[in-house]
N, C-alpha and C positions, 0 to 999 in steps of 0.2 A: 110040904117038902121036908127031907129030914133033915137033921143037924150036917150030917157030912155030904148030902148035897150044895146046902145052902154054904156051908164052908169052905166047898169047891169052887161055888160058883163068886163067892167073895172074893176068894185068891186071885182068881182070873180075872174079875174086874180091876182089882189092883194090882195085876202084873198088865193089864194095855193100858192103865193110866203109870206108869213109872217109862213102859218103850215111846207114849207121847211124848215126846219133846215140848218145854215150852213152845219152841218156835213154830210146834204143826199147830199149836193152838193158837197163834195169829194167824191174822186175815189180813189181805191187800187191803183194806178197808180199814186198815187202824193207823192213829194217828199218834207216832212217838214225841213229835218236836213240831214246834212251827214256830217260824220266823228268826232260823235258823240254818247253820248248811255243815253239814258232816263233807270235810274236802279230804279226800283220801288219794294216798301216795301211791304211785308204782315206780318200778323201773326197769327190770327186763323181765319180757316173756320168752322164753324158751323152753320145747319139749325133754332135752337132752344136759343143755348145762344147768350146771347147780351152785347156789350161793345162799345166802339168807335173803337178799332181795330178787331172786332169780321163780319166776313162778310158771306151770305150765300153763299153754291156753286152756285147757280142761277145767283147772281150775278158775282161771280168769271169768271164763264165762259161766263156770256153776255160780262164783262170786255174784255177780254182774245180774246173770237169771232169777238168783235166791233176794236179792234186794230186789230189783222189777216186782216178784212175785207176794215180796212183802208191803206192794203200798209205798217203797223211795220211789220218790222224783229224781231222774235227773237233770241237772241245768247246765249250760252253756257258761262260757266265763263269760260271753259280754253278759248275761242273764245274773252270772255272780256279782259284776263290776255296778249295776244296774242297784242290785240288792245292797251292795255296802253303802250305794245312792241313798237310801229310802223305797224303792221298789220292793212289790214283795216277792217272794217264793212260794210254791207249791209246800204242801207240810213234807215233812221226810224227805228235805232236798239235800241231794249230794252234786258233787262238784269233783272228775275224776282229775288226776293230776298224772302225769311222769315224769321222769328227768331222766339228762341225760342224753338224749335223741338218738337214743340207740337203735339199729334198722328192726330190730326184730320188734320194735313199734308197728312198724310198718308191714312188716311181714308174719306178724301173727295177732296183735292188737289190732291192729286197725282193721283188718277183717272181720272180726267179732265187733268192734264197736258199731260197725256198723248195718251190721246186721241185725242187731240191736236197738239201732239208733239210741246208742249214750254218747252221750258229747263227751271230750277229752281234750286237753291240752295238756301238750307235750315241751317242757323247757331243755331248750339245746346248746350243748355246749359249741359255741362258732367255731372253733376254732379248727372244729375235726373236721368243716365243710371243706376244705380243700383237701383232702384225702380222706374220705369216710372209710375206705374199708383197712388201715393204716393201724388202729386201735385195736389194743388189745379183744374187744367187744368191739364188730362194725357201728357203724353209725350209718344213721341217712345221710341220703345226700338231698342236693338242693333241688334235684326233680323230681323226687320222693317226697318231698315235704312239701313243695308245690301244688304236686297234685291231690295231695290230701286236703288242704287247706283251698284250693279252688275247687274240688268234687264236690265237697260236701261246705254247710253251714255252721257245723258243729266240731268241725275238728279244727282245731287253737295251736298257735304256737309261743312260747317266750324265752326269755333267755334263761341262762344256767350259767354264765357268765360266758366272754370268749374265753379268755386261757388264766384263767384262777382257782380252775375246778384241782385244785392238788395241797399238799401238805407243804410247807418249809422243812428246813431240815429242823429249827425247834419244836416241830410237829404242831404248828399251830394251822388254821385254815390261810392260805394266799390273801384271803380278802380279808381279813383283820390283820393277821402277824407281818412285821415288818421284817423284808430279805434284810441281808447285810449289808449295811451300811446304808441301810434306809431310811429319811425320816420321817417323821410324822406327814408334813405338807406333801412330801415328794410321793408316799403311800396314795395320799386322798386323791392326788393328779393319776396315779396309777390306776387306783379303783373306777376314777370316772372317765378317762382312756377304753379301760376295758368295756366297762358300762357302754359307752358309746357304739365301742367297736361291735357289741354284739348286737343290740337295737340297729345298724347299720346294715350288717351282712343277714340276719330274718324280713326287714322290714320290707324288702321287691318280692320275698316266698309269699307273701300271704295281702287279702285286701284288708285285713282288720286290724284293728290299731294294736300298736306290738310298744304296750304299755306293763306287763307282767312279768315278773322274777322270781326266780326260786333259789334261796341262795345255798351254795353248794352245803354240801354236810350241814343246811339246815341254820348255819350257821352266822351271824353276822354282827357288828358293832353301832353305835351311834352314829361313830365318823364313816361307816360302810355307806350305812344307810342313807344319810345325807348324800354320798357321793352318787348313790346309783336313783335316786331322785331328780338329780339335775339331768341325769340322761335318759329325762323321760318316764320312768319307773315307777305307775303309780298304786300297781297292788305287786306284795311281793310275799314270799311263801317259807315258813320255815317249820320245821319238823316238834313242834311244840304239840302233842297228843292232844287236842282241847278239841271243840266245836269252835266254827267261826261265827261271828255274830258281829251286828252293827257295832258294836263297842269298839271292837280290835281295833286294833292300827292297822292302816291298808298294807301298811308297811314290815309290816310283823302278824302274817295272818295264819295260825296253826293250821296242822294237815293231820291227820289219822292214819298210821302206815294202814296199808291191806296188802304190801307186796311182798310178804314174807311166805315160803312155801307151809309153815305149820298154821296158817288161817285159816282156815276153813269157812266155807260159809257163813254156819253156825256164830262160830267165834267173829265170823265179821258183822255182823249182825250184832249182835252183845257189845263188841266195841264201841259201837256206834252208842249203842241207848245207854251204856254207863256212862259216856261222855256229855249227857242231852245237859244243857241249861237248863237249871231249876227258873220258871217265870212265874214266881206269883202273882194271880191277881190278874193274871193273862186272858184278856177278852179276845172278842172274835173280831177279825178288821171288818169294821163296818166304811161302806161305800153312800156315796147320795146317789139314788137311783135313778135319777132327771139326770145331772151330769153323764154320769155311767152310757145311759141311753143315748146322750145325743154324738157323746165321744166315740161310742161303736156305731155311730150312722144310723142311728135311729130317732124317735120322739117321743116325749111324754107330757101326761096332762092329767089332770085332777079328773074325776070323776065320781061323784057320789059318795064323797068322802072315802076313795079309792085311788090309786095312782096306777094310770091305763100306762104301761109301755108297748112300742111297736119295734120290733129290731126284724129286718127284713120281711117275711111275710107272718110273722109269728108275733100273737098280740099277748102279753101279759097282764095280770091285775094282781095290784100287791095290795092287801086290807091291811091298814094299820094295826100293831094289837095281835095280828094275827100268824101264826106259827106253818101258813101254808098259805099259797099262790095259786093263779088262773094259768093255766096257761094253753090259749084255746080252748076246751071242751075240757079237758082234763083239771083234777087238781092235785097238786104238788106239794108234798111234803115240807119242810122248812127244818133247819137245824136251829134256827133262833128266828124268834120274830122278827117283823116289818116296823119300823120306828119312826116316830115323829118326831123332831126336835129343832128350833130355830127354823122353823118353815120349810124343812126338809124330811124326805121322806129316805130312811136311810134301811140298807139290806145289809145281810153279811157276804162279805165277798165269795164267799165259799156257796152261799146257797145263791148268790146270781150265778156262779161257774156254771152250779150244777142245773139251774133251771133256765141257763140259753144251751147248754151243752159243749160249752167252749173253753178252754182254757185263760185266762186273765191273769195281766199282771199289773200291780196298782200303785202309783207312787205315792205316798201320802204328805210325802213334803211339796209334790207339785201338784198334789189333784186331779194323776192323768188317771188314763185306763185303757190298755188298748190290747189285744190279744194276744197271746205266746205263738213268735215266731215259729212254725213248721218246722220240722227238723227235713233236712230233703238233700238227697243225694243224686251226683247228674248219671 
């Protein structure tokens, strides 16, 4: 070949490795984070108006498509609330949020979500339910929000306060700054008045427990937070850029914006993994594989210095020591061996998922295990 073929054909290879993108060079099959939850912000989808928080469906769901296609999970908040338990999560789990309860939820979000199947909860402000279309931005209303939250399993609602969502006039937020001639005590009875009143007027919308808050502009105090705890309130949300993790305060739990129209997929992708939690030393959650089996309605037993499991008609063999499994006539790969320790025969939960073919979710503070609720729409 001569010099300026070969010079040609250099360039060329370094002109399709500069148009690949990182992100074409990920695969759904890659793992950025685990035992973690990127919980990301929205607020209104609309094709025609425009804001910094104002985003079209086009993009919502390129958004939503481009994470699916990268390997995120996404989880339900009871699935979130479960997790700040000690339960685990899927690796790359997100958690979508909105505020606000603006109708164009409902009228251009919640069609894609569910189409999709991504769970969502939506914090609303009460106080627009008695005139939703009355706002500047419609809002839902109460048989809009009902049927969303009884159709499907996956779509959440919580509050955003009743009527706190606004400025004072010293520009402070409602739920910290004191009106005039307000005091301190008289504040705290205000905040958990409100607290109440909004828990009160969601709690007949929806069967699930209407224990979640987002406090408006993100914003909130000591003495807030106290107050809107006694009415209930036990994960609440504020606009801190981080990853959530077991550490946080349920009460102080960051969110990641994605609702701004200059994100792009790309960029929401990148958001996400520059915010990952460095975990040193981070092993893989290992399971007791006896327990496991009899918890999913199965049996197990020693065998030949083998551990036989049976989970419906499908018999397993795990070899201690060993990096791969039975399973029937086949054998199965392993991402980490089969262990022995304290009379127990332990898996990684990630290589039991993939060798019954089922989703799992696992407490480790209780020792349960029992499968990831379907996501199902009626």
């Amino acid at each position: 070949m001569s010099k300026r073929l070969l010079l040609t054909a250099l360039i060329g290879l370094i002109g399709m490795t500069l148009l690949l993108s990182p992100l074409q060079a990920e695969k759904a099959g890659d793992v950025y984070y685990q035992d973690q939850v990127a919980v990301l912000m929205y607020h209104h989808v609309h094709d025609t108006d425009t804001s910094s928080s104002t985003i079209t469906r086009k993009l919502l769901q390129d958004q939503l498509q481009t994470l699916l296609s990268r390997g995120f999970h996404f989880i339900t908040l009871d699935e979130f609330r479960q997790y700040m338990n000690g339960a685990s999560v899927p690796s790359n789990a997100v958690l979508v949020t909105f505020d606000d309860g603006y109708q164009s939820f409902y009228t251009s979000a919640y069609p894609i979500l569910t189409s999709l199947r991504v769970p969502a909860v939506n914090f609303v402000i009460t106080t627009d339910l008695a005139n939703p279309l009355g706002s500047y931005i419609p809002s839902m209303s109460k048989e809009q929000i009902s049927e969303m939250t009884h159709n499907t399993n996956f779509i959440d609602i919580g509050c955003h306060t009743d009527n706190m969502h606004h400025k004072l006039p010293s520009g402070e937020a409602a739920l910290i700054g004191l009106d005039r001639g307000e005091s301190e005590a008289d504040h705290e009875q205000h905040v958990l008045k409100d607290a109440k009143a909004c828990v009160g007027k969601l709690t007949p919308l929806t069967d699930r427990p209407l224990d979640a808050m987002a406090y408006p502009f993100g914003i909130t105090s000591p003495a807030a937070t106290a107050q809107v705890a006694k009415a209930g309130i036990r994960y609440a949300f504020t606009i801190s850029p981080e990853m959530a993790t077991r550490s946080a305060d349920h009460l102080l739990i960051p969110r990641i914006n994605a609702g701004s129209p200059n994100i792009t997929p790309e960029l929401l992708v990148r958001s996400i993994q520059r915010r990952v939690v460095a975990q040193p030393g981070h092993s893989p959650l290992r399971i007791d594989a006896a327990s496991a089996a009899a918890q999913l309605g199965g049996t197990a037993a020693v065998e030949g210095g083998a551990l036989q499991l049976r989970l419906g008609d499908t018999a397993f063999t795990l070899e201690v020591n060993a990096r791969t499994a039975t399973r029937g006539d086949a054998r199965v790969k392993l991402q980490e061996p089969v262990l022995r320790s304290h009379g127990q025969v332990t898996i990684a939960l990630d290589d039991l998922q993939a060798l019954i073919g089922r989703p799992l979710v696992y407490n480790a503070a209780t020792g349960t295990i029992a499968e990831r609720v379907p996501l199902s729409v009626k």
